[in-house]
Every structure is written in structure tokens, then in C-alpha cells.
mmCIF file of the N, C-alpha and C atoms, coordinates in Angstrom:
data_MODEL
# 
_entry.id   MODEL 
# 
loop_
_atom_site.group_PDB 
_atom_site.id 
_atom_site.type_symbol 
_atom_site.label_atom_id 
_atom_site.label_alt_id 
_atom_site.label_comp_id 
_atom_site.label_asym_id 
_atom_site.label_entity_id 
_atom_site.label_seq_id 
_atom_site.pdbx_PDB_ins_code 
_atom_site.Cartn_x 
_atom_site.Cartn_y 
_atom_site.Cartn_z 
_atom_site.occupancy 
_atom_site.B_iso_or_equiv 
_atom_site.pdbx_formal_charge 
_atom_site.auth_seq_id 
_atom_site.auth_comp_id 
_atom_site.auth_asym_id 
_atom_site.auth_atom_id 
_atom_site.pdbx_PDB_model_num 
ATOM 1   N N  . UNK A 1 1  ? 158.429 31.362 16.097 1.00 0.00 ? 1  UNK A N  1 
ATOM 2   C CA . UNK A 1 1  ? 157.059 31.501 15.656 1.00 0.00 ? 1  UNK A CA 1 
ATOM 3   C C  . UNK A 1 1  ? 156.200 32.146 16.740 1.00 0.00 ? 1  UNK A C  1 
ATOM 4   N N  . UNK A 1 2  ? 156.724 31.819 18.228 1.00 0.00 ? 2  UNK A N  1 
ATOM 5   C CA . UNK A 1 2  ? 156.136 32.178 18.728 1.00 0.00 ? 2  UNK A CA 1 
ATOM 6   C C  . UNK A 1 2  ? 156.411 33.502 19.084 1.00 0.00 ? 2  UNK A C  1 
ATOM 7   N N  . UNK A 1 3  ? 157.322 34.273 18.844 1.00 0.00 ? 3  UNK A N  1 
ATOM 8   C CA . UNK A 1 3  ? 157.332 35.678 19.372 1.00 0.00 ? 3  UNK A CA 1 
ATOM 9   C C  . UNK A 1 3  ? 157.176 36.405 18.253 1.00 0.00 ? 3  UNK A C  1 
ATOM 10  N N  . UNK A 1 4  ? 157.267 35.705 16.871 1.00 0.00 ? 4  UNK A N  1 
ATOM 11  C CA . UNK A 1 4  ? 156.594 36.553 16.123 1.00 0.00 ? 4  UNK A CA 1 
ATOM 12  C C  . UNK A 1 4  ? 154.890 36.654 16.384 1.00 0.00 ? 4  UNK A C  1 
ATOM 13  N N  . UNK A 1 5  ? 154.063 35.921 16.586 1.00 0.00 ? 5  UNK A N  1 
ATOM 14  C CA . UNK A 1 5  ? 153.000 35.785 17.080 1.00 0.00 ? 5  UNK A CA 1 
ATOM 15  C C  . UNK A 1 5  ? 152.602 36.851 18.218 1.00 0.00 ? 5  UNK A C  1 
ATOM 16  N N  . UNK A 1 6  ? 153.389 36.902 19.181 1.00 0.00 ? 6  UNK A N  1 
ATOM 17  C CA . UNK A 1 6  ? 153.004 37.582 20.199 1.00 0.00 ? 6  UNK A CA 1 
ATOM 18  C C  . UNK A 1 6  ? 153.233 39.025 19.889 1.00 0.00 ? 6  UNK A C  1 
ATOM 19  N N  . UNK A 1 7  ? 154.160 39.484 18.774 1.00 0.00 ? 7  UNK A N  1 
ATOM 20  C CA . UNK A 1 7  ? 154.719 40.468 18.382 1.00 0.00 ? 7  UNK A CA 1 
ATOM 21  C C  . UNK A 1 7  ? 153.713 41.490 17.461 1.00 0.00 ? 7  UNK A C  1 
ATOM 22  N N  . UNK A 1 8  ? 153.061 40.549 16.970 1.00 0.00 ? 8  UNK A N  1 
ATOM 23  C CA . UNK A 1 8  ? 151.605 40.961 15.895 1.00 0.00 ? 8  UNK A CA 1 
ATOM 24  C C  . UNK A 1 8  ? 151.036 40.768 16.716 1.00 0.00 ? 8  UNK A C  1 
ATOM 25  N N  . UNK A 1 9  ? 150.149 40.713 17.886 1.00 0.00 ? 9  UNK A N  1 
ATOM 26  C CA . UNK A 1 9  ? 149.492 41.163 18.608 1.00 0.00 ? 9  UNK A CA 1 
ATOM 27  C C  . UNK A 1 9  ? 149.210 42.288 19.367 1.00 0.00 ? 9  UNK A C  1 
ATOM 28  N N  . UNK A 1 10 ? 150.984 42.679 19.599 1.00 0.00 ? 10 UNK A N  1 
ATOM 29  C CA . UNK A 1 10 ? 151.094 43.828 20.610 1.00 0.00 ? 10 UNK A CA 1 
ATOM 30  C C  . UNK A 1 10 ? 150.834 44.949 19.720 1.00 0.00 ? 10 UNK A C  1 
ATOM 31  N N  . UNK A 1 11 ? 151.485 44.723 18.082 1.00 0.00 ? 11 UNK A N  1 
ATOM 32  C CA . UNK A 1 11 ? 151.309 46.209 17.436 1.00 0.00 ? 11 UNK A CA 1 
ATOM 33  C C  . UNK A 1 11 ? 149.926 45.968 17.498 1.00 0.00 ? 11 UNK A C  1 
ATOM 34  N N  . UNK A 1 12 ? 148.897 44.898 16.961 1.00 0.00 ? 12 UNK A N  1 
ATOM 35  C CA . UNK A 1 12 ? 147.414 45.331 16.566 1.00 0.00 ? 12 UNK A CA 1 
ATOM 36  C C  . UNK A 1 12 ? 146.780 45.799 18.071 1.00 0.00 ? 12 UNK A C  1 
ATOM 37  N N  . UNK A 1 13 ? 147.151 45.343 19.325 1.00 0.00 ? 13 UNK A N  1 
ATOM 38  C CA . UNK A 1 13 ? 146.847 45.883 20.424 1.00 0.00 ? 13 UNK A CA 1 
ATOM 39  C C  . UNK A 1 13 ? 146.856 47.614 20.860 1.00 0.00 ? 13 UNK A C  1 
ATOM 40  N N  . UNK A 1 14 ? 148.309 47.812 20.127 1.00 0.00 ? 14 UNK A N  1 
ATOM 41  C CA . UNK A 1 14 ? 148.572 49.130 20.262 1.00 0.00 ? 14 UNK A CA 1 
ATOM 42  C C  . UNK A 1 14 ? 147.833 50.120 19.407 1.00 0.00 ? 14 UNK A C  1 
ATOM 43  N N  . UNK A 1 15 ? 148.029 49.873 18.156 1.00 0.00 ? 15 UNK A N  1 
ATOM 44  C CA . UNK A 1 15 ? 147.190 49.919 17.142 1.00 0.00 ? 15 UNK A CA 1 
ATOM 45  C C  . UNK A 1 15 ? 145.581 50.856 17.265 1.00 0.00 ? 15 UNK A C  1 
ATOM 46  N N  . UNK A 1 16 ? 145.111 49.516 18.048 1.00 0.00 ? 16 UNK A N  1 
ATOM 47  C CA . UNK A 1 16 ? 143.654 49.610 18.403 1.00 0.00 ? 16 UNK A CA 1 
ATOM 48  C C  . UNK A 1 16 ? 143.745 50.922 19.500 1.00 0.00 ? 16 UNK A C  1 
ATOM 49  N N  . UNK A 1 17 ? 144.377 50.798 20.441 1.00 0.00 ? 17 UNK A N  1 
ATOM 50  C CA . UNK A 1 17 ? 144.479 51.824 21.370 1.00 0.00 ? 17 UNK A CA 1 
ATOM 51  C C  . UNK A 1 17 ? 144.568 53.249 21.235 1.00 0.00 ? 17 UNK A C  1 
ATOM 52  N N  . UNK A 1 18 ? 145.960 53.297 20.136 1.00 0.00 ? 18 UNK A N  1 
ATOM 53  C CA . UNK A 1 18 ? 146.084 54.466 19.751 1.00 0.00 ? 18 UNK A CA 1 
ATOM 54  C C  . UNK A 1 18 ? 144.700 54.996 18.749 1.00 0.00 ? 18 UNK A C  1 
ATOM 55  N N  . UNK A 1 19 ? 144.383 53.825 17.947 1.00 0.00 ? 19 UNK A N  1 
ATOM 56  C CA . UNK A 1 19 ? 143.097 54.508 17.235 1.00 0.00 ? 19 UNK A CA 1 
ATOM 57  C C  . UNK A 1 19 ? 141.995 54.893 17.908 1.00 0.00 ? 19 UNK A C  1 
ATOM 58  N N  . UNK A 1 20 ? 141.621 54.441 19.017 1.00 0.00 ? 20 UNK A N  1 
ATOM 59  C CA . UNK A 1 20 ? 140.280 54.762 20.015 1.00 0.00 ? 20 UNK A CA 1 
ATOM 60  C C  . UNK A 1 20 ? 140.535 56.063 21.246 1.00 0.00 ? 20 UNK A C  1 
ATOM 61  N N  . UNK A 1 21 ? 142.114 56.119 21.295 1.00 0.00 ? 21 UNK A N  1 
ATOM 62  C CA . UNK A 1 21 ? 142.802 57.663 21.945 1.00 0.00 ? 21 UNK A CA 1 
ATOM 63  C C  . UNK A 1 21 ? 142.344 58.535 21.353 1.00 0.00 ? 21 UNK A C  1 
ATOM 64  N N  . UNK A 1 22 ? 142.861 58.403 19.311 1.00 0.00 ? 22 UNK A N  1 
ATOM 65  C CA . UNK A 1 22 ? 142.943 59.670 18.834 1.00 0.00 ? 22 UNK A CA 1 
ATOM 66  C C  . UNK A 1 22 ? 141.225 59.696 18.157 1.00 0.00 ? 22 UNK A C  1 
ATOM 67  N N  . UNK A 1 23 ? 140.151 59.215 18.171 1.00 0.00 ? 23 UNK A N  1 
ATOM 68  C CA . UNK A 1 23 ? 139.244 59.217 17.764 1.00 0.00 ? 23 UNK A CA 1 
ATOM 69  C C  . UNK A 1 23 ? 138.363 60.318 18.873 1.00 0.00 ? 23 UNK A C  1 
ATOM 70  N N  . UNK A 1 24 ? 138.692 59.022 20.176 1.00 0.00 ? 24 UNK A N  1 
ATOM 71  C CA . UNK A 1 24 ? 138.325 60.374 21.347 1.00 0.00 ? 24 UNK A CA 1 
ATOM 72  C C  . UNK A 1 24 ? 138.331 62.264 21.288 1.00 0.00 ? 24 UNK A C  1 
ATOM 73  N N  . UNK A 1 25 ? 139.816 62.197 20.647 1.00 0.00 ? 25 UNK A N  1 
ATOM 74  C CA . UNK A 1 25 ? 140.175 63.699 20.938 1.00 0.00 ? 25 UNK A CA 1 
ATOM 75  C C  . UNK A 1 25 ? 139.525 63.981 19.463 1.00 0.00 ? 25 UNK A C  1 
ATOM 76  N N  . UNK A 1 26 ? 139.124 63.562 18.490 1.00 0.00 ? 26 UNK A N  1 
ATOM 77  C CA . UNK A 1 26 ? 138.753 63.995 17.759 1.00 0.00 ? 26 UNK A CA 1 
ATOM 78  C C  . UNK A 1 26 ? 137.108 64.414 17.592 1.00 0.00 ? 26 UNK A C  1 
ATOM 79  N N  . UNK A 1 27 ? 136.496 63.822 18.087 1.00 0.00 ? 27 UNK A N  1 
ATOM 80  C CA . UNK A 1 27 ? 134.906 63.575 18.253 1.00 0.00 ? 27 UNK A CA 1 
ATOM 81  C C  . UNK A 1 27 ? 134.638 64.390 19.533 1.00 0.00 ? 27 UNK A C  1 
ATOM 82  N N  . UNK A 1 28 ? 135.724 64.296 20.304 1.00 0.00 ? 28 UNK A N  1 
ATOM 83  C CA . UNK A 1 28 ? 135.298 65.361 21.874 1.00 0.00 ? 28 UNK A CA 1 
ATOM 84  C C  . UNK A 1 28 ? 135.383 66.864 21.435 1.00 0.00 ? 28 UNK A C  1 
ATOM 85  N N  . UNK A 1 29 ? 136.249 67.376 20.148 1.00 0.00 ? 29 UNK A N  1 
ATOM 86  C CA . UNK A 1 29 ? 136.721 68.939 20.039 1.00 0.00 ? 29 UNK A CA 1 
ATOM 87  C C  . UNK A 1 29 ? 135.241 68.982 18.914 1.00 0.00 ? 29 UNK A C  1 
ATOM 88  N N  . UNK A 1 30 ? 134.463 68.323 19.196 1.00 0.00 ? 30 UNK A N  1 
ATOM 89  C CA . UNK A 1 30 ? 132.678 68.763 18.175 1.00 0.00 ? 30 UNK A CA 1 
ATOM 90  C C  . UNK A 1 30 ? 131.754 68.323 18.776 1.00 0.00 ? 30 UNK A C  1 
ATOM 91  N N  . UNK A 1 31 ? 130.656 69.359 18.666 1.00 0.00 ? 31 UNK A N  1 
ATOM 92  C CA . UNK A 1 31 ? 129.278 69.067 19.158 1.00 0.00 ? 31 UNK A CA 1 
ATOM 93  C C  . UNK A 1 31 ? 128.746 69.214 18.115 1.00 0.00 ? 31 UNK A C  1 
ATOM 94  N N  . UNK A 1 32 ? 127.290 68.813 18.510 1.00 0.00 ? 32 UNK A N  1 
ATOM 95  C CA . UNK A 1 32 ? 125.844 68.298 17.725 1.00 0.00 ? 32 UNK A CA 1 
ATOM 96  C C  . UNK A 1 32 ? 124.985 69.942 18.242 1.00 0.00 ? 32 UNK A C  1 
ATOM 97  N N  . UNK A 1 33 ? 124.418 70.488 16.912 1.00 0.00 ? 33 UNK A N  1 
ATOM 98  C CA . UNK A 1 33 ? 123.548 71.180 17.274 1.00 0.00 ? 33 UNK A CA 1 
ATOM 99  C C  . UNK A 1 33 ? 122.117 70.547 16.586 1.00 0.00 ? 33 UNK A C  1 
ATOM 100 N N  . UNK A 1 34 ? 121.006 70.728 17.312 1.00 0.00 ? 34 UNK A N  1 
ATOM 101 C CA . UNK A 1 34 ? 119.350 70.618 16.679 1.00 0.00 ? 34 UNK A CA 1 
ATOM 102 C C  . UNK A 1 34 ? 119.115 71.751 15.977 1.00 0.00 ? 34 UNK A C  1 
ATOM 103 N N  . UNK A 1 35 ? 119.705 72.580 15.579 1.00 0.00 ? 35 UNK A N  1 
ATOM 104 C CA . UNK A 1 35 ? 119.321 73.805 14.516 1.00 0.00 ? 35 UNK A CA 1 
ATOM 105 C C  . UNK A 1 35 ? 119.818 73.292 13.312 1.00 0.00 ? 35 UNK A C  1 
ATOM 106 N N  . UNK A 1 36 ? 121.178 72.222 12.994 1.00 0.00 ? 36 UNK A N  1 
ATOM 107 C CA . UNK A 1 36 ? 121.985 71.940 11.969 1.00 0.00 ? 36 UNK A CA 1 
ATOM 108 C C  . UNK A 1 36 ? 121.763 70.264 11.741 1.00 0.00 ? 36 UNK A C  1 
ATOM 109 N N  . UNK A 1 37 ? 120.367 70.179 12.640 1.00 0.00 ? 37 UNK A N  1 
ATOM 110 C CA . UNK A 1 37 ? 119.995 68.484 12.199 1.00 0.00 ? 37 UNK A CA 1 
ATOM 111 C C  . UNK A 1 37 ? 121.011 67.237 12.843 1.00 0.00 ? 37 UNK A C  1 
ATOM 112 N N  . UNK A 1 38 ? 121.748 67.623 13.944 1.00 0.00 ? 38 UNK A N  1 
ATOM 113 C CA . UNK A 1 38 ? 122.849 66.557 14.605 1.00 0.00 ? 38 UNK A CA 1 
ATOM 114 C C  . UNK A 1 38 ? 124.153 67.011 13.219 1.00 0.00 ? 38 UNK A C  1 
ATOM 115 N N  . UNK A 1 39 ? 124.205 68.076 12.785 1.00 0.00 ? 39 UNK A N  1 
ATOM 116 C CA . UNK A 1 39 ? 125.823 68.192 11.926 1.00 0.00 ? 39 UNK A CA 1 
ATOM 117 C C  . UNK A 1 39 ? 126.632 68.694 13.023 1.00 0.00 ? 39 UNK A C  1 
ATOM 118 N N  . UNK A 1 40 ? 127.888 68.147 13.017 1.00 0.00 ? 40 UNK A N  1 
ATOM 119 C CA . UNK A 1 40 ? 129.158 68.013 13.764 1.00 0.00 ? 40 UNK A CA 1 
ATOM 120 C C  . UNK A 1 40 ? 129.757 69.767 13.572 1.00 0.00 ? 40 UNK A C  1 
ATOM 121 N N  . UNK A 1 41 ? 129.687 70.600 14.682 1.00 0.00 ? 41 UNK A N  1 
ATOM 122 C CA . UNK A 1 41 ? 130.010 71.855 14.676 1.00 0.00 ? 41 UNK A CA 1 
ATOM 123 C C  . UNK A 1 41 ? 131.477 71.967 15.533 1.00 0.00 ? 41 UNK A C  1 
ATOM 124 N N  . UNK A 1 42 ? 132.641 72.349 15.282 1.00 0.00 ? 42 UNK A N  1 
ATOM 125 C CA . UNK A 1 42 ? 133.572 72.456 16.144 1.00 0.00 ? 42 UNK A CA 1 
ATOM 126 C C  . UNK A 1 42 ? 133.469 73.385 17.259 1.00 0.00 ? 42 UNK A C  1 
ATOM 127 N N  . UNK A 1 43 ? 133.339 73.376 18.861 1.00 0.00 ? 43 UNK A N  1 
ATOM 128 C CA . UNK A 1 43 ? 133.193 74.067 19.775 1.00 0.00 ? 43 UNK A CA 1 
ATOM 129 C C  . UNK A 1 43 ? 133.813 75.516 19.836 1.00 0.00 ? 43 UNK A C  1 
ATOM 130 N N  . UNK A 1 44 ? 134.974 75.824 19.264 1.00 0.00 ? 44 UNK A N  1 
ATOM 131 C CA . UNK A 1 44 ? 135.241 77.325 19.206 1.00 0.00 ? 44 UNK A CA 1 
ATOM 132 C C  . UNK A 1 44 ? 134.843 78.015 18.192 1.00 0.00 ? 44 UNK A C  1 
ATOM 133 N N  . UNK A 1 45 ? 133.707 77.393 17.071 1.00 0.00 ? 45 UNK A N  1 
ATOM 134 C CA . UNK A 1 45 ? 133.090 77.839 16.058 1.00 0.00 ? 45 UNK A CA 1 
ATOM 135 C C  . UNK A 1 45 ? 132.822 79.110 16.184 1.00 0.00 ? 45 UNK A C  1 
ATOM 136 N N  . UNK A 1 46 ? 132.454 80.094 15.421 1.00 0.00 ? 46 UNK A N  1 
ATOM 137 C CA . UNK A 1 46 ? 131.694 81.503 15.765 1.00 0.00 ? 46 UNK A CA 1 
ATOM 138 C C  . UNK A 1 46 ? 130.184 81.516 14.338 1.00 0.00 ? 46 UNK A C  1 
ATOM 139 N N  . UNK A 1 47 ? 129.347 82.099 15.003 1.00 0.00 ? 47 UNK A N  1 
ATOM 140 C CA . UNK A 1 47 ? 128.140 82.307 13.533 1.00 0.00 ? 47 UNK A CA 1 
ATOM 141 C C  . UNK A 1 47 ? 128.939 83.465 12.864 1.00 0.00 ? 47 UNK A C  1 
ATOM 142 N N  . UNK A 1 48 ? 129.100 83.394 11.596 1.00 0.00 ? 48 UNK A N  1 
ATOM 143 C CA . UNK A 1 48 ? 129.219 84.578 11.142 1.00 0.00 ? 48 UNK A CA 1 
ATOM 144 C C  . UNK A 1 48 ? 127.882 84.789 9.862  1.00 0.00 ? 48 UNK A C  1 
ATOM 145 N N  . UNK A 1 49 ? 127.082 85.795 10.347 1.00 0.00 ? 49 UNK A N  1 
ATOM 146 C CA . UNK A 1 49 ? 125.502 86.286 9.394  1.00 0.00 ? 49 UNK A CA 1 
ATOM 147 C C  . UNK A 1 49 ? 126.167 87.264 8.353  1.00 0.00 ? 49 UNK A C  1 
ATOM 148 N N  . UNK A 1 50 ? 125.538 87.395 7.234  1.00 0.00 ? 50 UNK A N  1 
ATOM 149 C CA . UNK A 1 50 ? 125.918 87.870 6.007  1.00 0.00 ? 50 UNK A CA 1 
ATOM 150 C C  . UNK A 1 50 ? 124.577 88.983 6.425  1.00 0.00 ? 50 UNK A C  1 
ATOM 151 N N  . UNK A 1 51 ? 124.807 90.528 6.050  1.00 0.00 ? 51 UNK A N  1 
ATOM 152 C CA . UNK A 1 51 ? 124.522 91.641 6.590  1.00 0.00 ? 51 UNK A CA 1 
ATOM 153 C C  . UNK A 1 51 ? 123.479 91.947 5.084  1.00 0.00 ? 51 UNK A C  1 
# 
């Protein structure tokens, strides 16, 4: 009982970790512009204007 116990801890431990890793890399590859009201723009974005 008890190493099942300790066993469900380590995955929800890991779990948590890996989810707050890959959130990082996800939220770091976008910025906030004040022209688009704080909308989430990806950094290698380009404007493209209709002529």
C-alpha cells in the first residue's frame, strides 16, 4: 500500500513538472502587443498589409 502510495505521487509530481516545463516553452515563444489589446503574437511573426 505503501509503495503504491508513494508511486502516485511521483507520477503526479512528475506530471506537474513536466506540465509547468512545457507551458514555459510555450508562453515564452509569444509576446503581448498594445496595438492587438495584450493578444498573444508569436515572436517570428511578420505583418503582412494587404496593398
Amino acid at each position: 500500500m505503501k509503495k503504491r502510495i508513494s508511486g502516485t505521487l511521483t507520477i503526479a509530481s512528475l506530471s506537474i513538472i513536466s506540465g509547468a516545463i512545457i507551458y514555459y516553452f510555450i508562453s515564452s515563444s509569444y509576446t503581448t502587443t498594445e496595438d492587438l489589446y495584450e493578444f498573444p503574437v508569436p515572436r517570428n511573426a511578420e505583418l503582412v498589409q494587404n496593398k
